[in-house]
Biopython code that builds the backbone (N, CA, C, O; Angstrom):
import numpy as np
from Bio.PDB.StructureBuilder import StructureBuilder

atoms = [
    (1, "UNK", "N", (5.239, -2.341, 16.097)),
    (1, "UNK", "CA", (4.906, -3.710, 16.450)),
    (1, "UNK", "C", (4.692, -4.520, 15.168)),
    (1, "UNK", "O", (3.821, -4.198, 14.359)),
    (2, "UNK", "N", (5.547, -5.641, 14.981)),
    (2, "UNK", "CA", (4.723, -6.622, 14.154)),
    (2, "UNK", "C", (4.124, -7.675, 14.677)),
    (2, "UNK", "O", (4.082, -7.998, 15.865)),
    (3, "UNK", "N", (3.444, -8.451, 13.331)),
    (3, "UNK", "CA", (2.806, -10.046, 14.118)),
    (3, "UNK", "C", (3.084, -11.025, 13.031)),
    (3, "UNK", "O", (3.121, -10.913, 11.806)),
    (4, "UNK", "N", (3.247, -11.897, 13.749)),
    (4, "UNK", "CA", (2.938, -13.049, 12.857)),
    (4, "UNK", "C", (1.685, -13.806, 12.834)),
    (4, "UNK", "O", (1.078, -14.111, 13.861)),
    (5, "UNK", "N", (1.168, -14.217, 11.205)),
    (5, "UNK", "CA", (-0.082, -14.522, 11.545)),
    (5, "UNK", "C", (-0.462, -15.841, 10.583)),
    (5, "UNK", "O", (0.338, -16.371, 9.811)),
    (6, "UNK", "N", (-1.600, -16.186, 10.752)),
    (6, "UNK", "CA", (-1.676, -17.592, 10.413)),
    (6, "UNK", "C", (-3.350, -17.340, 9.842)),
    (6, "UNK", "O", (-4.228, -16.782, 10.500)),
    (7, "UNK", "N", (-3.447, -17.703, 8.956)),
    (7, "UNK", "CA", (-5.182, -17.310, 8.060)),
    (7, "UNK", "C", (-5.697, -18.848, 7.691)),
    (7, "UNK", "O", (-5.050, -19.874, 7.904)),
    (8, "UNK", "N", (-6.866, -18.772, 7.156)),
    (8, "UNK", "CA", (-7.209, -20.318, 7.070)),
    (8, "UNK", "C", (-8.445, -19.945, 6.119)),
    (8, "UNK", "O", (-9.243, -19.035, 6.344)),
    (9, "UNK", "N", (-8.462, -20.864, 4.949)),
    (9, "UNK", "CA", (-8.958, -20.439, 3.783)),
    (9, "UNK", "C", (-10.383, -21.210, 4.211)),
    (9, "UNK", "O", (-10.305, -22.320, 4.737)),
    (10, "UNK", "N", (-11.389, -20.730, 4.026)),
    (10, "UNK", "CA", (-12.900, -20.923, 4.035)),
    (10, "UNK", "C", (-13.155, -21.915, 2.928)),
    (10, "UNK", "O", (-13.913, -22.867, 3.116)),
    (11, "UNK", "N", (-12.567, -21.725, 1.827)),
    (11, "UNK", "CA", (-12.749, -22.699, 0.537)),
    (11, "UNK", "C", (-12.259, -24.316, 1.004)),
    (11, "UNK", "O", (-13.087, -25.182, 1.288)),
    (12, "UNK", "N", (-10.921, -24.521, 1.025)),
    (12, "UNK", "CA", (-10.055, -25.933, 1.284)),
    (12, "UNK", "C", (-9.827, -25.956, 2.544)),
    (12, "UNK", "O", (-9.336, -27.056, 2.799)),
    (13, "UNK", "N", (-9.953, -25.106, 3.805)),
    (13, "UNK", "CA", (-9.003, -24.863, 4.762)),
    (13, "UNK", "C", (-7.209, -25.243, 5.344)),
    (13, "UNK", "O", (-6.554, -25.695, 6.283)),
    (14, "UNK", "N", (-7.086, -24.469, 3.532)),
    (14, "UNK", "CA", (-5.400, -24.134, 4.070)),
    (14, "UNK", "C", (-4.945, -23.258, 4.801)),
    (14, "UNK", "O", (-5.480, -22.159, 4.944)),
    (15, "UNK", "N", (-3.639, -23.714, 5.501)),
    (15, "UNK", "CA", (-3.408, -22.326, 5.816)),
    (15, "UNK", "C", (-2.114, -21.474, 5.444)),
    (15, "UNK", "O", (-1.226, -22.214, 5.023)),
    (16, "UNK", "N", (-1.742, -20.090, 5.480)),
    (16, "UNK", "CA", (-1.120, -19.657, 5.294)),
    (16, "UNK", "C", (0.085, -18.660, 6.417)),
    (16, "UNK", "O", (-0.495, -18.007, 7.285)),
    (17, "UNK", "N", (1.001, -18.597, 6.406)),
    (17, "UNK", "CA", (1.715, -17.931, 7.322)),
    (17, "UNK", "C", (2.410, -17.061, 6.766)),
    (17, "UNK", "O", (2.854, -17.274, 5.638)),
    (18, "UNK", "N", (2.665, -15.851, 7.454)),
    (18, "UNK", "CA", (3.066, -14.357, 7.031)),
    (18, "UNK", "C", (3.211, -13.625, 8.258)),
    (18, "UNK", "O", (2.751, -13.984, 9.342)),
    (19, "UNK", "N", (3.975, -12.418, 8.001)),
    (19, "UNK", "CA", (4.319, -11.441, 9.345)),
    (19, "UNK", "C", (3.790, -9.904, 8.613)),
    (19, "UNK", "O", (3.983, -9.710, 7.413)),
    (20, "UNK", "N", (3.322, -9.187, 9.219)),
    (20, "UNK", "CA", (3.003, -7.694, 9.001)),
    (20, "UNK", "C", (2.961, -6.638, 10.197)),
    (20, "UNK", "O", (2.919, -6.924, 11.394)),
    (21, "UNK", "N", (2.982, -5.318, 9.619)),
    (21, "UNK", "CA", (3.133, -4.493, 10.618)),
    (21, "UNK", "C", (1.832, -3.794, 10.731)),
    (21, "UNK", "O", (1.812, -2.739, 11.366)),
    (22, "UNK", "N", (0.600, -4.308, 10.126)),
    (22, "UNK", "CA", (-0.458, -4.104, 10.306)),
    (22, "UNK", "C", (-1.936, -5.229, 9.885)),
    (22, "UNK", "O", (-2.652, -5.512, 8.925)),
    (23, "UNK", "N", (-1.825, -5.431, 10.744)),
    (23, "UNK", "CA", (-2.943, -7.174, 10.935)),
    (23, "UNK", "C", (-4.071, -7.024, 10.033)),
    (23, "UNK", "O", (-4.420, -7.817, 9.159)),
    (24, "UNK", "N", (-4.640, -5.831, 10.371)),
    (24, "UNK", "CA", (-5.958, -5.853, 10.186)),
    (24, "UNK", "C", (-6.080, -5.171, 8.129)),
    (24, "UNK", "O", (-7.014, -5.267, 7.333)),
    (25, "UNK", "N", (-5.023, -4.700, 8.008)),
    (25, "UNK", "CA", (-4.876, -3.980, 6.799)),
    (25, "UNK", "C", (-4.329, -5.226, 5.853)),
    (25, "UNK", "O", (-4.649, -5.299, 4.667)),
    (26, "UNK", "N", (-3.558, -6.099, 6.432)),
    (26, "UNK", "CA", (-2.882, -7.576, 5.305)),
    (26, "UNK", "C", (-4.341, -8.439, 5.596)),
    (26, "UNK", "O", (-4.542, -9.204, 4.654)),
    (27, "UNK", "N", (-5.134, -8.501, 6.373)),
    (27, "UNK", "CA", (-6.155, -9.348, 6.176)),
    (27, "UNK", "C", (-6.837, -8.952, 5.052)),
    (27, "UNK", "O", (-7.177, -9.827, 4.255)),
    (28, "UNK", "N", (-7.078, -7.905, 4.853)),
    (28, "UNK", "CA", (-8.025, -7.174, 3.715)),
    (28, "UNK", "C", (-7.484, -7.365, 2.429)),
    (28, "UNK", "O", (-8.131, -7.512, 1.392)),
    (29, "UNK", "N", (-6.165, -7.353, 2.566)),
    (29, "UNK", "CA", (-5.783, -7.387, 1.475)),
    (29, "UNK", "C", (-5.762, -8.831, 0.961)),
    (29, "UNK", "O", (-6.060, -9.056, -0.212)),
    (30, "UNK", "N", (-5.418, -9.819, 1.805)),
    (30, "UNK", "CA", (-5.561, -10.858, 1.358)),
    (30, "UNK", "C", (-7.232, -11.432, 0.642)),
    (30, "UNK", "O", (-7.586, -12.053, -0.360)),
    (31, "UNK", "N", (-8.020, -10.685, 2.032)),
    (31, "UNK", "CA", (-9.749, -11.031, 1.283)),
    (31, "UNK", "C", (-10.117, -10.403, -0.167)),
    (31, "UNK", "O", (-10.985, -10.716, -0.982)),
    (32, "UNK", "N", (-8.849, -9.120, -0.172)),
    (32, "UNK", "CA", (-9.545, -8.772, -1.686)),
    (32, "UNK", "C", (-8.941, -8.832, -3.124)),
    (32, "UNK", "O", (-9.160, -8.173, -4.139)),
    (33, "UNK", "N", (-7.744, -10.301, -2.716)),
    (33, "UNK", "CA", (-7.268, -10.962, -3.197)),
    (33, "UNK", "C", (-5.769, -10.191, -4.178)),
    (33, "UNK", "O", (-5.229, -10.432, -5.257)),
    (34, "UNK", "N", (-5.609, -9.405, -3.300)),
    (34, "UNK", "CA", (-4.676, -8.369, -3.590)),
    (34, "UNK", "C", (-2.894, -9.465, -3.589)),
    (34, "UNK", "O", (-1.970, -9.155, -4.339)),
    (35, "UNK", "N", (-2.825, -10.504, -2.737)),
    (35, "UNK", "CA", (-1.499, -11.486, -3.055)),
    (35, "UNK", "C", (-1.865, -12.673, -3.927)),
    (35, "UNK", "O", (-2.681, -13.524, -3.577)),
    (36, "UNK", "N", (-1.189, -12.682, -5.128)),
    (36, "UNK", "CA", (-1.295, -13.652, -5.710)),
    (36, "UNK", "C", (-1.305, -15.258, -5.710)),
    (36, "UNK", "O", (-1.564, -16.041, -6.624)),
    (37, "UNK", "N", (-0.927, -15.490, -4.337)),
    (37, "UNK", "CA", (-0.882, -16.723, -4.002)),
    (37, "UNK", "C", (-1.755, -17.120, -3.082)),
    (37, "UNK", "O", (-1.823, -18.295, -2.722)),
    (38, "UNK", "N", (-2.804, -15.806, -2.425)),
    (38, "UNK", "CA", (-3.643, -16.213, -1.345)),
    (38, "UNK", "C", (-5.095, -16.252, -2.728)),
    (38, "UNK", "O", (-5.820, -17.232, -2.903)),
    (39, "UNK", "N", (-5.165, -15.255, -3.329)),
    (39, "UNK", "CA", (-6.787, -14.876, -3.890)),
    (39, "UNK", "C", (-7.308, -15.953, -4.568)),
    (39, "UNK", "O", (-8.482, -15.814, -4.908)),
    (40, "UNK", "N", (-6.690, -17.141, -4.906)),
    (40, "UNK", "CA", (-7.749, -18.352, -5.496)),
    (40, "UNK", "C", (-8.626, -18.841, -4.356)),
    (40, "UNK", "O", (-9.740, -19.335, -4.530)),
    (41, "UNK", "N", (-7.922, -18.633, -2.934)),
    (41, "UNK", "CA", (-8.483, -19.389, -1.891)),
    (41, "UNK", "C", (-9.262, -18.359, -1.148)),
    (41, "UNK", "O", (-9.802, -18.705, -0.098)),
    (42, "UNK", "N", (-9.367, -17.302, -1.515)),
    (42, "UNK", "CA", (-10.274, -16.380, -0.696)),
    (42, "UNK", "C", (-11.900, -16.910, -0.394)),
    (42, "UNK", "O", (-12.451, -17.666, -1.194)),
    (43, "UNK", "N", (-12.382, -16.571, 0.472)),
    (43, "UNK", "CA", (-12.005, -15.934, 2.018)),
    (43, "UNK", "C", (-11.324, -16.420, 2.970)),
    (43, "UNK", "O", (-11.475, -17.637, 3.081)),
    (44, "UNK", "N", (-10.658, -15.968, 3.677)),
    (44, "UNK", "CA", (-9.852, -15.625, 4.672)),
    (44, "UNK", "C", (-10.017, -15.222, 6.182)),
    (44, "UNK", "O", (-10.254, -14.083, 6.585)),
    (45, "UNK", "N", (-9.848, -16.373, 6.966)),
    (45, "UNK", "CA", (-10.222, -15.861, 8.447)),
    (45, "UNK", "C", (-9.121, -15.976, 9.388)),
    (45, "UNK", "O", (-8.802, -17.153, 9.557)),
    (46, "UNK", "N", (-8.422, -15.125, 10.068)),
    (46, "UNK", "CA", (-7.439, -15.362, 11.249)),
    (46, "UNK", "C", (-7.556, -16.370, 11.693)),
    (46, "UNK", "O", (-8.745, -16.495, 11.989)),
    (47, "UNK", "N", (-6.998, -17.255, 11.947)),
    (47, "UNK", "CA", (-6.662, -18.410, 13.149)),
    (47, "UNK", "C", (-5.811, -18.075, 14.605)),
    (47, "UNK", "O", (-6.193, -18.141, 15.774)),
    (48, "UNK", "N", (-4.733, -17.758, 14.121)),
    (48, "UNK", "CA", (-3.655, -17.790, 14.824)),
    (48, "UNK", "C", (-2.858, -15.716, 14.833)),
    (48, "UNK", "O", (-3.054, -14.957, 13.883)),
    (49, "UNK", "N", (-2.168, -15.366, 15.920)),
    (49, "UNK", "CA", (-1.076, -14.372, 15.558)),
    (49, "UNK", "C", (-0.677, -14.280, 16.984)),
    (49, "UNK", "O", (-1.216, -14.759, 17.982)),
    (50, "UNK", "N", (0.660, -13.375, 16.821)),
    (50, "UNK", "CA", (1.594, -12.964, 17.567)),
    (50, "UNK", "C", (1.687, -12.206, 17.331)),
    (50, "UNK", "O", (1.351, -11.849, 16.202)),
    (51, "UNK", "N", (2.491, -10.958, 18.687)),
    (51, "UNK", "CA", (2.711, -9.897, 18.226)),
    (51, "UNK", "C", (4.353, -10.169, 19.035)),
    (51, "UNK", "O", (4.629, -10.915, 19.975)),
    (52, "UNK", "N", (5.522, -8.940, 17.978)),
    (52, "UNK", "CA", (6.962, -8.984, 18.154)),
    (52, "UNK", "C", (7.255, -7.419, 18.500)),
    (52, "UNK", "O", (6.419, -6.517, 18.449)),
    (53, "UNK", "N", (8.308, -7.326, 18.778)),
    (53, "UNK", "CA", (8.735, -5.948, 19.296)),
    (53, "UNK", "C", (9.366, -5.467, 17.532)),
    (53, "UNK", "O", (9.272, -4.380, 16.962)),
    (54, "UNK", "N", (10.127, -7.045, 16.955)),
    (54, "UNK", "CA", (10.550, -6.083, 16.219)),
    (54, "UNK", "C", (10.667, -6.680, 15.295)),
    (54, "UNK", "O", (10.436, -7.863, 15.545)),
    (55, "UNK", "N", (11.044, -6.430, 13.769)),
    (55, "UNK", "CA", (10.691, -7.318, 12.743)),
    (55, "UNK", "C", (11.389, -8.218, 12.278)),
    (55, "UNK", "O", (11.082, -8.969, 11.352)),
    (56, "UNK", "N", (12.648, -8.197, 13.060)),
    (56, "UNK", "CA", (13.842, -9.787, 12.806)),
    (56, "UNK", "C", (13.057, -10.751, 13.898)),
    (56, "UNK", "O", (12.923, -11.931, 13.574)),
    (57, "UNK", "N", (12.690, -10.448, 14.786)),
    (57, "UNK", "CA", (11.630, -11.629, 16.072)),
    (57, "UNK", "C", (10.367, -12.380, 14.891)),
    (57, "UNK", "O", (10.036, -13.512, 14.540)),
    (58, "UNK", "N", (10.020, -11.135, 14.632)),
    (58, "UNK", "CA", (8.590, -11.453, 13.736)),
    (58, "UNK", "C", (9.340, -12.389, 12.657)),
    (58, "UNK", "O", (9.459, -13.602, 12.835)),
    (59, "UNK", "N", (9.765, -11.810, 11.682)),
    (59, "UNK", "CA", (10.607, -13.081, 10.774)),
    (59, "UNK", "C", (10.815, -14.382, 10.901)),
    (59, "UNK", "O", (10.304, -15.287, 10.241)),
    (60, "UNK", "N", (11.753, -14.469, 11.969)),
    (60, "UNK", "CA", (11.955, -15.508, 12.513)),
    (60, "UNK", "C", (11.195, -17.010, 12.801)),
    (60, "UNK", "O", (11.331, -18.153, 12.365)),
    (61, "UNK", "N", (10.125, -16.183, 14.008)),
    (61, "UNK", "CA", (8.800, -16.880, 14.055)),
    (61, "UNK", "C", (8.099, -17.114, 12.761)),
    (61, "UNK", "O", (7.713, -18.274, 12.607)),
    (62, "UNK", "N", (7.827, -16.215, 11.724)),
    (62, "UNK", "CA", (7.184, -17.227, 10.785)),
    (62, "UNK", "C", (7.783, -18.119, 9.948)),
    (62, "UNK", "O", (7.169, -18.930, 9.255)),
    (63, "UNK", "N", (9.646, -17.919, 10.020)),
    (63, "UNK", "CA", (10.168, -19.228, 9.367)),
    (63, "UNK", "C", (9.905, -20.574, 10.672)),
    (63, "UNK", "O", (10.271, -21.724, 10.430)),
    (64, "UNK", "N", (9.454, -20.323, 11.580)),
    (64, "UNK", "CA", (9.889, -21.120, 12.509)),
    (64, "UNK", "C", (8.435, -22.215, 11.940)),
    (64, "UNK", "O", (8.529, -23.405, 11.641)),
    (65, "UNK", "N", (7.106, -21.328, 11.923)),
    (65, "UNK", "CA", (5.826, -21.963, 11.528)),
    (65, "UNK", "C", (6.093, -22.844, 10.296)),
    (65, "UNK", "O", (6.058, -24.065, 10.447)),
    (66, "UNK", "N", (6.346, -22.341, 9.142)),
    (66, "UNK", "CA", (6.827, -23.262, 7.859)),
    (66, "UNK", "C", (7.579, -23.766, 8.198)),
    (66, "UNK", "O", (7.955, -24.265, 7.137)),
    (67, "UNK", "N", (8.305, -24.160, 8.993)),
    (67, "UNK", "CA", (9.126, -25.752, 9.138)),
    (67, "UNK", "C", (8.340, -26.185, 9.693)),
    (67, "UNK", "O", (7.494, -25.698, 10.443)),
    (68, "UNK", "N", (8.638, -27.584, 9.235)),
    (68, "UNK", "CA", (8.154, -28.751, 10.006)),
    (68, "UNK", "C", (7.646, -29.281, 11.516)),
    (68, "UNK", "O", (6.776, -30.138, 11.674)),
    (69, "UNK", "N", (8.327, -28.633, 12.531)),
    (69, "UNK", "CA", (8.233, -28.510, 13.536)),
    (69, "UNK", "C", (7.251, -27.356, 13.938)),
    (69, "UNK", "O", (6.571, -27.463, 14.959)),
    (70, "UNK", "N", (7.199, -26.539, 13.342)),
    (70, "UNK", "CA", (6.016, -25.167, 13.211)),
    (70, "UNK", "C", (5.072, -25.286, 12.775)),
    (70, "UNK", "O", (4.123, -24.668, 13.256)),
    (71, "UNK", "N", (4.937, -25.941, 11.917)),
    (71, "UNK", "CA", (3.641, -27.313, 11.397)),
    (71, "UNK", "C", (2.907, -27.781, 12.705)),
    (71, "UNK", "O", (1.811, -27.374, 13.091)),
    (72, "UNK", "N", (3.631, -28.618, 13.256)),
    (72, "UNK", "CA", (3.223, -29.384, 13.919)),
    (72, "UNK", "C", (2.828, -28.894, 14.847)),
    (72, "UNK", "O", (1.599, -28.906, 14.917)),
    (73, "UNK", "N", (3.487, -28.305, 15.879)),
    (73, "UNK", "CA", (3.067, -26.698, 17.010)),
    (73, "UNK", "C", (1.516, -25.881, 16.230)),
    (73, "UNK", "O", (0.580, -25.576, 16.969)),
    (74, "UNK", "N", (1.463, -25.676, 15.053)),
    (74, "UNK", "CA", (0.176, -24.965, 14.769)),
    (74, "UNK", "C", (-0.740, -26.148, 14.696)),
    (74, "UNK", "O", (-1.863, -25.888, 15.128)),
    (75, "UNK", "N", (-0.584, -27.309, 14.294)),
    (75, "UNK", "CA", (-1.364, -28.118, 14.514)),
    (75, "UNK", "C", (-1.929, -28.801, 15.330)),
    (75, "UNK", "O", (-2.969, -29.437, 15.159)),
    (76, "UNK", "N", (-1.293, -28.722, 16.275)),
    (76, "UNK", "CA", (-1.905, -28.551, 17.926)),
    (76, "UNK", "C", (-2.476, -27.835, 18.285)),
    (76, "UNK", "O", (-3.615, -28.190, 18.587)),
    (77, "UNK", "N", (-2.106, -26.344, 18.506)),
    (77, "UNK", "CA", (-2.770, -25.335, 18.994)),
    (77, "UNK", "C", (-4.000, -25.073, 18.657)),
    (77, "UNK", "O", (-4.950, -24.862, 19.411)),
    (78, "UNK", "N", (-3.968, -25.094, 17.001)),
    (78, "UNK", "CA", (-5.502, -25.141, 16.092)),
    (78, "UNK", "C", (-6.394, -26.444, 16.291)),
    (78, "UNK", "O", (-7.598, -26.356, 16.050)),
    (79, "UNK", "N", (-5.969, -27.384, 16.628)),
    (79, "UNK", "CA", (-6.727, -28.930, 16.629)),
    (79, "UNK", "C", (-7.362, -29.221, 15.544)),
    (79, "UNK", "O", (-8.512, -29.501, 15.206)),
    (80, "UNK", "N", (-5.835, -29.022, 14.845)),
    (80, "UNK", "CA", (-6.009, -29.666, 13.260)),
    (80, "UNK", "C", (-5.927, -30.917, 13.259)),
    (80, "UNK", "O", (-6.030, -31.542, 12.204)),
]
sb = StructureBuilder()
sb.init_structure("model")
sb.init_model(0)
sb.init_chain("A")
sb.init_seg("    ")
for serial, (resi, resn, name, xyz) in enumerate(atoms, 1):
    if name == "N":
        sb.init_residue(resn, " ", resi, " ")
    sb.init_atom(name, np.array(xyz, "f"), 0.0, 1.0, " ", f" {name:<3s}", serial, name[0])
structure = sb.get_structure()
């Protein structure tokens, strides 16, 4: 199973989008600032995820979030 998931920085509240095949293990890693592009903004709290059967679905969906239109869909859902 993967997911796609959506985190939201405690510092600025940005957010970030990514897919993994283990949720709870890329959260950690992100809190312990293990990706270079998340650890200035650490901590890190789930907002959003999905789960896919398979990892071209999962892909997909998180190019779908970084466009513009996937923007906007998370920005609803979240009541940004």
């Amino acid at each position: 199973m993967f997911f796609v998931y959506v985190i939201k920085s405690k510092i600025d509240g940005r957010l970030y989008k990514g897919f993994t095949n283990n949720l709870e293990r890329r959260l950690k890693e992100h809190n312990y600032g293990k990706n270079k592009t998340t650890a200035p903004y650490k901590p890190w709290s789930l907002v959003y995820n999905e789960g896919f059967e398979t990892r071209k679905e999962a892909r997909k969906r998180e190019k779908y979030f970084k466009s513009g239109v996937g923007r906007e869909f998370l920005k609803n859902i979240l009541n940004l």
